[in-house]
C-alpha positions, 0 to 999 in steps of 0.5 A, a space after each residue: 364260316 364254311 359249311 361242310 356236308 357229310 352225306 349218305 344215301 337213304 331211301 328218298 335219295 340222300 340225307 346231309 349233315 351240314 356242319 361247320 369246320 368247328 362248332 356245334 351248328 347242325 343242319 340235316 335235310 334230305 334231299 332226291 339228287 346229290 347234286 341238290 347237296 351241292 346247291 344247297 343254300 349252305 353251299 358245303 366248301 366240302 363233301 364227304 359221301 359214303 359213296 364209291 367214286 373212282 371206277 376201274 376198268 378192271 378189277 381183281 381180288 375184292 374190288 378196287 384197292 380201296 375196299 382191299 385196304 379198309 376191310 381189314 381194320 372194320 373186323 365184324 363190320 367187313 361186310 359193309 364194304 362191298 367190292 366195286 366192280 368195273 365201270 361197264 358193270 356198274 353202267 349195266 342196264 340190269 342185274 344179268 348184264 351187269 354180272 356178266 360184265 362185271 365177270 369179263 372186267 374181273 380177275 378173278 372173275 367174280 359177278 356183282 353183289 346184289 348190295 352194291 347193284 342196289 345202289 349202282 343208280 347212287 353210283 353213276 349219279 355221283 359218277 356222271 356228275 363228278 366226270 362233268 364237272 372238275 369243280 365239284 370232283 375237287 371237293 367230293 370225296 368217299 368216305 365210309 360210315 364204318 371206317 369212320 366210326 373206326 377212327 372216332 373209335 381210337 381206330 378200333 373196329 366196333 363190336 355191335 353192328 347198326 342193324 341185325 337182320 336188316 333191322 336197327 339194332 339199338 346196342 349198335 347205334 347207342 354206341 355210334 351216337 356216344 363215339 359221335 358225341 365224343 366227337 364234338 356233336 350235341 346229344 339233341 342232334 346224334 338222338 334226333 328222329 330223323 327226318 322223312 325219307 331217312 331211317 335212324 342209321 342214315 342219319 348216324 351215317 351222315 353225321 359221321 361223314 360230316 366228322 371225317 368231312 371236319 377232317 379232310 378240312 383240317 387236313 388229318 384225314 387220310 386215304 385208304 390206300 395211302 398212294 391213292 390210284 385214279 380212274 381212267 377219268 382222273 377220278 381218285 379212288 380212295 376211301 378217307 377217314 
């Protein structure tokens, strides 16, 4: 059977939930680059990354249209969809260049946020890899752990969030661990310690995306916006849930 790969950036690079289209088989690993995720021994058929893929030239009012389409329904969890500014602002070798790139490819002009440049690194390494090659863009799509958890949730936004003040916060995973068990995975895998190199909500993370990466498999996910733009290098630039 086909192993699918749900999939969030954590400190020691990124954490995986391979999981099978149906049934309860977990495996978690943590791994340094995206790319160990494609060549892993699971060899996932497909992979749903929190990460933004599809970087526009120029952008407008609160980034791709994407992030325009998807804020809306995440009520007090907005906030964790951040505008993803042009692909020369992404590209920027530091925090100066990249704001005032970022405000010459914006209309409005706006500068970059100091969240999404952290993980602008994660950003060009999906990119870059994606751009070289058609095979793996063909079965890496972005998902967003909010959006997804709204969709396990009868698509309602959650009321607590997953961390308060940069903190875990244990009202706010409980809940997500509850909506994952809901959702076909066992208490043993949504309750475990995670492994070294992930917090807690990375792991919670990874296993939603592997939920909606069950989805884009059996073809009920859809994308945000509906009528999905492309790149300048063919990439879509849409979030699935």
């Amino acid at each position: 059977m086909a192993w699918l790969a749900g999939v969030d950036g954590c400190p020691a690079g990124w954490i995986a939930a391979f999981v099978h289209p149906q049934g309860s088989d977990v495996g978690i690993a943590v791994m340094r680059r995206f790319a160990d995720v494609l060549a892993a021994p699971e060899q996932p058929a497909l992979v749903a990354v929190d990460i933004p893929i599809g970087l526009p030239e120029r952008t407008g009012a609160g980034g791709r249209a994407a992030e325009s389409a998807v804020r809306p329904l995440l009520g007090g969890r907005q906030s964790s969809v951040f505008s993803v500014p042009s692909r020369a602002a992404v590209y920027a070798p530091d925090y100066a260049q990249a704001c005032d790139t970022a405000l010459a490819t914006s209309d409005p002009p706006r500068k970059v946020s100091r969240q999404l440049f952290m993980i602008a690194p994660k950003i060009r390494e999906v990119d870059a890899l994606l751009r070289a090659d058609p095979m793996a863009a063909a079965k890496v799509f972005e998902v967003h752990p909010e959006l997804a958890f709204w969709r396990l949730n009868g698509e309602r936004a959650l009321a607590e969030p997953k961390k308060v003040k940069g903190r875990c916060y244990d009202p706010g995973l409980a809940l997500r661990r509850k909506l994952l068990v809901a959702a076909g995975l066992s208490e043993a895998v949504v309750g475990a310690v995670p492994p070294k190199g992930a917090a807690a909500d990375d792991l919670l993370d990874a296993l939603a995306c592997a939920i909606i990466a069950r989805r884009l498999h059996a073809g009920t996910a859809r994308p945000f916006p509906a009528a999905v733009p492309r790149d300048a290098c063919g990439l879509p630039m849409a979030i699935w849930a």
